[in-house]
Steps between C-alpha positions, in 0.01 A plus 500: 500500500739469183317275245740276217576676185654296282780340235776575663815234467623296745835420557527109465796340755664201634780443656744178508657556838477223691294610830227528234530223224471278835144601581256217457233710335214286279807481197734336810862592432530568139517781293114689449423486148529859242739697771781729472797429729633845638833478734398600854662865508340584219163423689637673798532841319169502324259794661224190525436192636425188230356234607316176344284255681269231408158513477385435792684820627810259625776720460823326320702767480519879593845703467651574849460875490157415636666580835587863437129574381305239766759430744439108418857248410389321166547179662160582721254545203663220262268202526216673644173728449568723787561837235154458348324366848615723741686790346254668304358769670104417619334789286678397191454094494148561256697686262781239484237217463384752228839494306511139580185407222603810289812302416274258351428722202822688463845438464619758844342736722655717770356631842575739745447374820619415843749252654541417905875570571629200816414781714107509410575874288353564170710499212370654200616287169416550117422104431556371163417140428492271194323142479743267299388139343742254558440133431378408841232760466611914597716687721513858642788733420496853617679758679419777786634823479510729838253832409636834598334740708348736284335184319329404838393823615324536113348163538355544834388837448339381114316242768362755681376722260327205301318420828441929600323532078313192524353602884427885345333360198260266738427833702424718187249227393304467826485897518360405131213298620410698747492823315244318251269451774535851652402628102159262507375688835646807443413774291707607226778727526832625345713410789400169524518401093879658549558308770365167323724577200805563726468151648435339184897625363657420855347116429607548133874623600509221772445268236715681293766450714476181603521389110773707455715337851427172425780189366508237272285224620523247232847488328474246200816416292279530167262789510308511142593825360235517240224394767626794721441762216186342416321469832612912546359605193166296581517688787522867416300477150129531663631897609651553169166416362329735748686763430533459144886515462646233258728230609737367205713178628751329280618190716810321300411124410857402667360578795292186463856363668645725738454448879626700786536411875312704733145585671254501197238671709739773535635501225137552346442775746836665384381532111122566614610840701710546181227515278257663769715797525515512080112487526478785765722736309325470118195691447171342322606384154847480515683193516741256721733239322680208657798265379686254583795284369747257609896635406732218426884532596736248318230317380344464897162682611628723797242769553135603454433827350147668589429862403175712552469822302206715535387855286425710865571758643860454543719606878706802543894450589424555864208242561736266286771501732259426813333232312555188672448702839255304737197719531590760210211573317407832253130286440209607787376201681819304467708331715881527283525131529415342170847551343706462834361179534527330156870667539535320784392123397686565181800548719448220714539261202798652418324674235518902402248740431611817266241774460562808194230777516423804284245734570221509268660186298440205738663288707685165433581240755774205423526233740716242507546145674722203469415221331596149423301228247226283607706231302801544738336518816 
């Protein structure tokens, strides 16, 4: 099932015709407070439905191209909860509740889920919805916009393959446990120690896997930057003491604050493989430095620069280009995923990752996110 990922605008809408200013909603007859009137063919061309309701799901107002995408006549759902009691498709009502209390620590979230059409049919819909304060409390405002099919078929089959890793992995580690009791009664013997390690790196890619599939679960409006960078390097500096490899960091006291909005844990994860990968590819001795800086644009913080330079070995041209390959590896034992995934996270907070390699010189990874002040937010 999709899960929310989130900050993406809503459209905010109200209309003044009069079938709907005459609905006696909890504001009666007037006006709803902080909307934008929008003349009714304008509404009727837009690719989405808006809609805005109170908060006890009562819906005030929804534009009457509702019908094309759910076969209902506006007039139907005004006044009532029907669209949030009995349209949302079964399987999905524990993720809306989800979004529901998300909304209580950000500003929007959006969904993809599904919708019952009049004729009991499943409508797939990419839900974004905003909680507004108004004077007598909050309101919903949010609109659904009809999913195409290659969107469904990649959600469902995303479902599925979720469910298929996490089902392997449980395998792998009960063929685990009973391979350690086989080796206590057993005598010793090549096949079986080869046979041990193999199942220890199908558990390992399993989990691999799994890290690397998995969403944002916690999307906070004001993420910490500093704390991020921090709780990485606390992280990864026990194996850079192990193996004796020097880790420089120059953190810039701006940073002190800059947010951004996103999934701290994965954002942590992100610049943890980062520096992992650094770590893996300097020898004993040599040395891994990390920065990171706030850039200003007209006077406003926009972006969050982190860069991680190390003195290894370097990648030729060809592994360069395959770099951000899921499962490309040149190191034994590996699984190619550290870099794919922090590529990954970056991108889901709109972020990039840039990597420059010369062989024999090093490496140097710039990452970058965007960012907003703690002050603003």
């Amino acid at each position: 099932m999709a899960e929310s990922a989130r900050n993406l605008s809503v459209i905010r809408a109200k209309t003044t015709l009069p079938e709907a200013s005459e609905v006696k909603g909890p504001y009666g007859s007037t006006p709803l407070p902080d909307a934008v009137t929008f003349p009714k063919e304008f509404l009727q061309t837009l690719p989405c439905i808006v809609y805005q309701s109170a908060a006890s799901g009562q819906l005030t107002f929804i534009s009457e191209n509702v019908t094309d995408l759910l076969g209902f006549d506006s007039k139907e759902l005004v006044g009532g909860t029907t669209l949030w009691e009995e349209r949302i498709f079964p399987q999905d009502l524990d993720l809306f509740r989800q979004i529901l209390k998300d909304l209580d620590q950000v500003r929007s979230v959006t969904v993809i889920h599904r919708l019952l059409n009049r004729w009991g049919l499943p409508v797939w819909v990419n839900h974004g919805l905003q909680k507004v304060s108004t004077d007598q409390g909050y309101i919903f405002r949010g609109c659904l916009l009809g999913v195409g099919e290659e969107l469904k078929v990649r959600e469902l089959g995303q479902s599925a393959v979720e469910r298929f890793v996490h089902k392997l992995g449980n395998h792998f580690t009960l063929l685990h446990v009973v391979l350690g009791s086989l080796r206590r009664v057993l005598p010793a013997s090549r096949e079986t120690d080869v046979l041990h390690e193999t199942v220890d790196r199908a558990i390992q890619l399993t989990r691999s896997f799994s890290e690397y599939n998995q969403r944002p679960s916690c999307w906070l409006e004001s993420v910490e930057m500093i704390q991020v960078l921090e709780e990485a390097l606390m992280r990864v500096k026990p194996a850079f003491m192990e193996k004796q490899v020097l880790l420089q960091e120059r953190l810039d006291a701006s940073l002190e604050t800059v947010s951004v909005s996103g999934d701290p844990f994965l954002l942590e994860l992100a610049i943890g493989h980062v520096l992992q990968n650094a770590l893996e590819a300097t020898p004993k001795g040599g040395k891994v430095n990390l920065e990171a800086w706030p850039e200003s644009s007209h006077g406003a913080r926009s972006v969050v620069r982190v860069r991680v330079h190390d003195t290894g070995t370097g990648m030729e041209e060809e592994n360069l280009r395959q770099v951000w390959t899921p499962f490309f590896t040149t190191k034994e034992g590996h699984e190619g995923l550290g870099l794919t995934m922090a590529h990954r996270f970056i991108e889901m907070h709109c972020g990039l990752l840039y990597l420059t390699s010369q062989l024999g010189k090093g490496t140097e990874v710039d990452l970058s996110l965007p960012a907003g002040s703690k002050a603003r937010l």
